[in-house]
C-alpha positions in Angstrom: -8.0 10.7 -6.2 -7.3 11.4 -9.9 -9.0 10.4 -13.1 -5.7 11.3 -15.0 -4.3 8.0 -16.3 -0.7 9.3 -16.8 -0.5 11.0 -13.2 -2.1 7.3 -11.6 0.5 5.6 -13.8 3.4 7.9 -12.6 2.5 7.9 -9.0 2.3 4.1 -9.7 5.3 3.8 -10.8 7.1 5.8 -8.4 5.4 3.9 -5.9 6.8 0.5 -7.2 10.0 1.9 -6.9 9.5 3.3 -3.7 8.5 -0.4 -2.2 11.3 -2.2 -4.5 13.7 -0.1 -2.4 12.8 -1.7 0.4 14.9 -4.5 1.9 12.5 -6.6 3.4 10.3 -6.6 0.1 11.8 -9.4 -1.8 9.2 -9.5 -4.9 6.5 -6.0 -6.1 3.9 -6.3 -8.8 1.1 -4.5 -9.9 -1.5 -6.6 -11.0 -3.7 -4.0 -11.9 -5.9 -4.0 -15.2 -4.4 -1.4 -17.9 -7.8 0.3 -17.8 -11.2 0.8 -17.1 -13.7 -1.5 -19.6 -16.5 1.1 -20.2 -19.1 0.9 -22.7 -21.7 4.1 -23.0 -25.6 2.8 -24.0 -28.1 5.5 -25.3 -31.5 4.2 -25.9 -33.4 4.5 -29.2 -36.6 6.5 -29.4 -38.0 2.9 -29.8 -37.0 1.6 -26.8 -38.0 4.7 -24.9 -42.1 3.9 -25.8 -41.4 0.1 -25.6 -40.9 1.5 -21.6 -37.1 0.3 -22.2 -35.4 2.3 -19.2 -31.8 2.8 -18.8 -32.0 1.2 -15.3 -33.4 -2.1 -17.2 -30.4 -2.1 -19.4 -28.4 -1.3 -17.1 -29.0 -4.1 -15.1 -29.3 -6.4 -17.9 -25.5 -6.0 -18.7 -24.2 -6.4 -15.2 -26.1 -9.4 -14.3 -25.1 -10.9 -17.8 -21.1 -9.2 -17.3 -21.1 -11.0 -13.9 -22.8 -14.4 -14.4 -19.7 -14.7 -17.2 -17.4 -14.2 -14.7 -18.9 -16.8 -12.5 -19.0 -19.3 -14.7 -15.2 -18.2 -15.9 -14.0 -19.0 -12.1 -16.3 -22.1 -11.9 -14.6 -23.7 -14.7 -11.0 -22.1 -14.2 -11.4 -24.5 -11.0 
């Protein structure tokens, strides 16, 4: 496994071509996303003696991130 986005988009590539060579493959997409959404939280000194935790955050933003994404497929129904 690499983290280096140009080697994963060559070997991709190649590997499109590869399976686009083959005769019983009629069709070959990649419906990969371009990237990797990341976001990097750092607390505030204030949050730290409010007993803020990174874990609480943390959580905060997937459960929020992943109720969206319900309610995206509910309605794209």
């Amino acid at each position: 496994m690499s983290y280096d986005n140009k080697k994963l988009k060559t070997t991709t590539e190649e590997l499109k071509a590869a399976l686009k060579n083959r005769t019983k493959l009629s069709y070959v997409s990649d419906n990969a996303p371009v990237g990797n959404r990341e976001i990097e939280i750092e607390l505030k000194e204030k949050a730290l003696r409010l007993s803020v935790t990174y874990h609480k955050v943390i959580l905060q933003v997937y459960y929020t991130y992943f109720s969206s994404e319900a309610q995206y497929l509910q309605h794209a129904r």
